[in-house]
C-alpha positions in Angstrom: 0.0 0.0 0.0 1.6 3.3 -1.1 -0.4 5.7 0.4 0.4 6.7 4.3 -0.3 9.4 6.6 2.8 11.1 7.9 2.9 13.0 11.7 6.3 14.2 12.5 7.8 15.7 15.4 4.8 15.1 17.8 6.5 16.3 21.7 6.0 15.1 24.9 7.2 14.6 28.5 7.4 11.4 29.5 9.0 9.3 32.6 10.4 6.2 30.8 13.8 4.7 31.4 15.7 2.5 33.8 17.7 4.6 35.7 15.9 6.5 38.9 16.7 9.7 38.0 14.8 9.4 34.5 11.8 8.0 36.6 11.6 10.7 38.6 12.5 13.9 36.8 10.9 13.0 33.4 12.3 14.3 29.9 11.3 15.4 26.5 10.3 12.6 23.8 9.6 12.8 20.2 7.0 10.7 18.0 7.1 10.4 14.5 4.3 8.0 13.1 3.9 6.7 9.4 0.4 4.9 8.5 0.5 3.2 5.6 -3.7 3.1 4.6 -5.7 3.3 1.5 -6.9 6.6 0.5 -9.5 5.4 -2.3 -12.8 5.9 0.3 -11.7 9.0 1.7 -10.3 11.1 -1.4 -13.7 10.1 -3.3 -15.9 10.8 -0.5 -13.7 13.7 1.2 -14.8 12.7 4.6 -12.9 12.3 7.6 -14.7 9.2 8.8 -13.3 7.4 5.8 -9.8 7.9 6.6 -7.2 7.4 9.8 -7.3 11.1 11.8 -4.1 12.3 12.9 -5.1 13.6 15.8 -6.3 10.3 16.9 -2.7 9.6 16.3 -1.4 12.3 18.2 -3.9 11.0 21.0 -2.7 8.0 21.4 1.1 9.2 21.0 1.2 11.5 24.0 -1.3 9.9 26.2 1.7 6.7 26.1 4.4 8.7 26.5 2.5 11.1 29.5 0.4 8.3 30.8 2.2 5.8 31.5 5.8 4.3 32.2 8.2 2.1 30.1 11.9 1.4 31.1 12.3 0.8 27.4 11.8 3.4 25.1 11.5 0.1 23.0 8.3 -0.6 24.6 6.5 2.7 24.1 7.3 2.6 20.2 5.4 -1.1 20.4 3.1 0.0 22.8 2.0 3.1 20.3 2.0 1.2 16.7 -0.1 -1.5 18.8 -2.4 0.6 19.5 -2.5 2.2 16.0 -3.1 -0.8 14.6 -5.9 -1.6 16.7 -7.6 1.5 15.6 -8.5 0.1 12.4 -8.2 1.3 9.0 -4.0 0.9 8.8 -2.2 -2.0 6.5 0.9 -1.1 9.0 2.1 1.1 11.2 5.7 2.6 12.1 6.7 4.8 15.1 9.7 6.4 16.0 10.4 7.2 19.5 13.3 9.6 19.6 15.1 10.4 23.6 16.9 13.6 22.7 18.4 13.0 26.4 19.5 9.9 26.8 21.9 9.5 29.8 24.8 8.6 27.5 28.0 10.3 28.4 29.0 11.1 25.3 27.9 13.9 22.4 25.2 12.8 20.4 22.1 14.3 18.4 19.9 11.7 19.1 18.3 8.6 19.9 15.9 6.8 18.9 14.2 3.0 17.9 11.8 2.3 15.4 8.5 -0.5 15.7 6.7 -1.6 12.9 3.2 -3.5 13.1 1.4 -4.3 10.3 -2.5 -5.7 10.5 -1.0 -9.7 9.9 0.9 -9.4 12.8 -2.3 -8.0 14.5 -4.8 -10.5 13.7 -1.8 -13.7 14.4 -1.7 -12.3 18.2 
């Protein structure tokens, strides 16, 4: 499926990591999310209820990353495309969940992992 919805940059405080420190005082995330979908309903009809809404997106984004707690940033990404998947309407999902402060002690720009889900792996759970 070619076509996708694309929401970039999405910020968000969050509490997830394994040290204490990161439980405790929190930090800045960043989502990116690609849908992969098929537009064919929605660009003939122009409705929003024929198509994925990226606010629901955005929803479901920042209520992981301000709701709840992950020691892995690894489960968060899951724990979002999961979710987006689960909305319906998506052949597959990918989410990027970048932690611009990583407690590395060395210079970097960034981190980040990357979970894919796609609506086979879905319906096999």
């Amino acid at each position: 499926m070619a076509d996708r919805i694309e929401l970039m940059g999405l910020k968000a405080f969050g509490y997830h990591g394994v040290h204490d420190f990161e439980k405790d005082e929190g930090q800045n995330f960043e989502v990116d999310i690609v849908v992969w979908t098929d537009f064919a309903t929605s660009a003939a009809s122009d409705d929003l209820s024929d198509t994925i809404s990226y606010v629901d997106l955005a929803d479901i984004a920042v209520a992981a990353v301000e709701q709840e707690r992950f020691d892995l940033i690894e489960t968060l990404a899951a724990t979002i495309a999961d979710r987006i998947i689960a909305l319906g309407g998506a052949h597959a999902a990918e989410v990027t969940v970048h932690k611009p402060q990583a407690p590395i002690p060395h210079h970097f720009s960034d981190v980040r992992v990357v979970a894919r889900r796609n609506l086979k792996q879905q319906r096999g759970r």
